[in-house]
N, C-alpha and C positions, 0 to 999 in steps of 0.2 A: 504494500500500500504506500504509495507515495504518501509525501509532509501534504500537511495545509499549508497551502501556500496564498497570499494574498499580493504578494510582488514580486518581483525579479531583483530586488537590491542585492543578493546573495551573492549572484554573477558575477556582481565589480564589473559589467559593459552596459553601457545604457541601449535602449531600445530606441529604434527610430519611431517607433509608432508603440503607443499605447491608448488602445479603445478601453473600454468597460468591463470587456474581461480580459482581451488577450494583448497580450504584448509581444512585439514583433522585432528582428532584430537582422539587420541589410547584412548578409554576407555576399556580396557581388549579385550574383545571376540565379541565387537562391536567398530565404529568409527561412530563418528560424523561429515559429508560431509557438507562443508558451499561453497553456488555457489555463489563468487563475482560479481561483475559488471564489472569485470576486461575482456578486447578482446585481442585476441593473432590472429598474421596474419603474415606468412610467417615466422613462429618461433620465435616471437616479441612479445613482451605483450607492449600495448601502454599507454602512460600516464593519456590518459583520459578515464573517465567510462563511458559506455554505460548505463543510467536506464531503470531499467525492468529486464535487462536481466539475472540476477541471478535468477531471478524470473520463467523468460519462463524457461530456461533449469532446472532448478529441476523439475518444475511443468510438463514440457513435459515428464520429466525422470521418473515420479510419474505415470503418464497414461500410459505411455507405457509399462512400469513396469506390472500393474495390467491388462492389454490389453492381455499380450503373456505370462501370465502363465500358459496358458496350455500347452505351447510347452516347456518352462525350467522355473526351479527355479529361484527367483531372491534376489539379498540381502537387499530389501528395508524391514524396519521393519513399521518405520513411518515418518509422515513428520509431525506432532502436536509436536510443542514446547514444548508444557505444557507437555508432554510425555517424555521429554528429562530428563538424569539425570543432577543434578548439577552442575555448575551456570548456565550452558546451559538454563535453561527454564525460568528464568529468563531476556530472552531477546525477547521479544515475538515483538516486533516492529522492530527489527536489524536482528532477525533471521527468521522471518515469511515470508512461501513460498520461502525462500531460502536456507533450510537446510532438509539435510535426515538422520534418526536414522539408519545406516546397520548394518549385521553381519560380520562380519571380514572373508574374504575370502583368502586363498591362490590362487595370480594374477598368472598367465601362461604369462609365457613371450612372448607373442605374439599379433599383431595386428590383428584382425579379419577381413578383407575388403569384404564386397560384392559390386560389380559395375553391374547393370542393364545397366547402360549406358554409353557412351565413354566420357569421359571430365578426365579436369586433369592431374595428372602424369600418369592416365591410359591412355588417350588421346597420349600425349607425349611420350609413352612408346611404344605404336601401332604405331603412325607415325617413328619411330626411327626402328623396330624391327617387326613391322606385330604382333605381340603378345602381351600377357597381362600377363606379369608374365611367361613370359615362355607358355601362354595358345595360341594357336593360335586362329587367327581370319578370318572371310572371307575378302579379299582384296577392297581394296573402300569403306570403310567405313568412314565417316563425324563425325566430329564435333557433341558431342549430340547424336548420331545412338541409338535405342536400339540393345543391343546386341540379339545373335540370343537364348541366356538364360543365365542368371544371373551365372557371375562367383566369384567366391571365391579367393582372392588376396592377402595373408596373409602378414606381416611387420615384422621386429623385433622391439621390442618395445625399442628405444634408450632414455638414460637416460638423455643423452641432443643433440641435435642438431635434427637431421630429423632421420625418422625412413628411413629402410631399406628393401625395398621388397624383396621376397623372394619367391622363387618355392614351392608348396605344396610339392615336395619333399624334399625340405631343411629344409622345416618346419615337417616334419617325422623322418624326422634324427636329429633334435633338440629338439623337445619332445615326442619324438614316436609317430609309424605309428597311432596307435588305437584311442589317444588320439586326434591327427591333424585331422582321419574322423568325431571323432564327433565333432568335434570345425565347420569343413567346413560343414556338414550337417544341426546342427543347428543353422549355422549360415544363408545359403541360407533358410532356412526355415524361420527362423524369417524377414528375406526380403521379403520374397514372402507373407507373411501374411500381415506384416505393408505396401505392395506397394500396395497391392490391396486395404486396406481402405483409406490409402491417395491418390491413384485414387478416390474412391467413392467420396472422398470431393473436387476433383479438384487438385491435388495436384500430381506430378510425384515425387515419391521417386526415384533419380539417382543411389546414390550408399551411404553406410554406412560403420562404422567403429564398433566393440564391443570390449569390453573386457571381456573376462571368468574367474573365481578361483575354486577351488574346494575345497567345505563347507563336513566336513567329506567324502570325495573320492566323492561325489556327485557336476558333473558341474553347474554350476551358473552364471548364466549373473551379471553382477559388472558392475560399474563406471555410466556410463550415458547411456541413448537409444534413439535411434534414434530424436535427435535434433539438431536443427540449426548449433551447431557447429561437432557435429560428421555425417551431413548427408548433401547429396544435395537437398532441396525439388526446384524446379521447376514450374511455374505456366503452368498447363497441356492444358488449352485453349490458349494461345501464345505459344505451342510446335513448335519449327518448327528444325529440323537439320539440321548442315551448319554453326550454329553461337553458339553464347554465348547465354542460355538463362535465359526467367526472372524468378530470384529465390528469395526464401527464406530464404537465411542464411548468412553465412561471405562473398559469392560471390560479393554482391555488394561492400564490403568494398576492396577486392582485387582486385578489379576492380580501384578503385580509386585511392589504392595504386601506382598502375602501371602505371599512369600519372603523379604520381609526380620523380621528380628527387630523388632516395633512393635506395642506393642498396640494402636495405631488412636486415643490419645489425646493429646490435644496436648500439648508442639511436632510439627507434622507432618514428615517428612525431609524433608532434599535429597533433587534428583533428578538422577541422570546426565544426562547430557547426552545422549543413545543415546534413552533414555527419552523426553526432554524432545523430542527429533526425532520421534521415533516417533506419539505423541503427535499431535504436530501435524499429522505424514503421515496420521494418520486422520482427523483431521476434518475436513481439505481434499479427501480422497478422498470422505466423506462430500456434503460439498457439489456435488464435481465429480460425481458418481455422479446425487442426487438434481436437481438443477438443470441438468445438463447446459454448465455454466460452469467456467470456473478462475480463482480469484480475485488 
């Protein structure tokens, strides 16, 4: 079992980039991806670490990765420390199971969304507008509904605050049309592949988020895949539409958010400890569920 790790100060090399969970670290024509323990919820990174969870999200990023390569390329190289170059592989307890060796991808500036299912801003978006992006929908549709086929809901990818949805034709006219079909093709496609095996194992895949770059003119799935915190997994035998249901990922955590007095701006809370367990229990369930492993 890897440490709890909540930064990379340990290293002595600073990151070029540090998001909310993962910190990233330029070795020429590859980067080294380290997934904290760190949870971010309503655009908040919160003071206390979640254990495990650097853990599940690589390690789910790792299977999924090897799962859908025959549909796109992806930029995992490897996740064996000992593979790592210098001092990197020298942290085989701080970094294990929570780091990935990629190839350095130019990022497209854009969010990837596929929504099978209505919840969320897409939820909010249909009851406000009948539509989902601009897409319409058939009227009367609940909380949770499958949609009547998996639609493609692209974002701009904002450098800080909340991304910004956007029309597939906005997203045509901001990095051309050609470019935006195959982002939206294989993006539904890699949905409909991962929903039908997280069906087989109990598991409703709601809706997902990707990111793409392209590695000499060739597209390439980058950043994370379908996990806990880029996806809505769902427990598929308590299905029911009409309400919130039981999931697998930051839901439950946003869920709790929303009974305390906070208006979602930072400093983010403490978190019970109840919480901070719970938490964890999902996303290892998550992992045990999809991978069929216990980590």
């Amino acid at each position: 079992m890897a440490s709890l790790v909540g930064n990379t100060d340990f290293l002595g090399v600073r990151p070029f980039k540090t998001g909310k969970v993962r910190e990233m670290f330029d070795l020429g024509d590859k980067i080294l991806i380290v997934v904290t323990d760190r949870i971010s919820a309503f655009d908040c990174v919160f003071p206390d670490l979640i254990p495990r969870k650097g853990e599940v999200l690589n390690s789910i990023s790792e299977f999924w990765f090897n799962y859908t390569k025959d549909i796109i390329k992806n930029h995992m190289i490897t996740t064996k420390v000992s593979e790592f170059p210098e001092p990197f592989n020298g942290y085989e307890e701080e970094l294990g199971g929570r780091s990935m060796l990629v190839k350095k991808v130019e990022i497209i500036p854009a969010e990837c969304i596929v929504r099978g299912y209505l919840e969320g801003s897409g939820l909010k978006d249909y009851r406000k507008t009948g539509a989902l992006c601009g897409i319409r929908l058939p009227s009367g549709l609940r909380q949770a509904d499958r949609l009547p086929e998996p639609v493609f809901t692209p974002s701009t990818k904002a450098e800080e605050g909340h991304d910004i949805n956007v029309t597939f034709d906005e997203l045509c006219l901001s990095i051309g049309a050609g470019l935006a079909e195959k982002l939206r093709d294989v993006s539904l496609e890699l949905y409909k592949k991962a929903s039908a095996y997280a069906l087989e194992k109990g598991l409703i895949l709601a809706d997902t988020k990707f990111e793409f770059g392209l590695l000499d003119g060739e597209l390439t799935v980058a950043d994370e895949m379908f996990t806990p915190d880029s996806s809505r997994f769902w427990d598929a035998s308590d299905y029911e539409p009409g309400r919130a249901q039981k999931s697998f990922d930051k839901q439950y955590l946003r869920e709790y958010l929303e009974t305390l007095d906070w208006d979602k701006t930072p400093p983010a809370p403490g978190l019970p400890e109840s919480v901070i367990e719970r938490t964890t229990g999902k996303y290892l369930e998550a992992f045990r569920i999809l991978t069929g492993k216990v980590l």
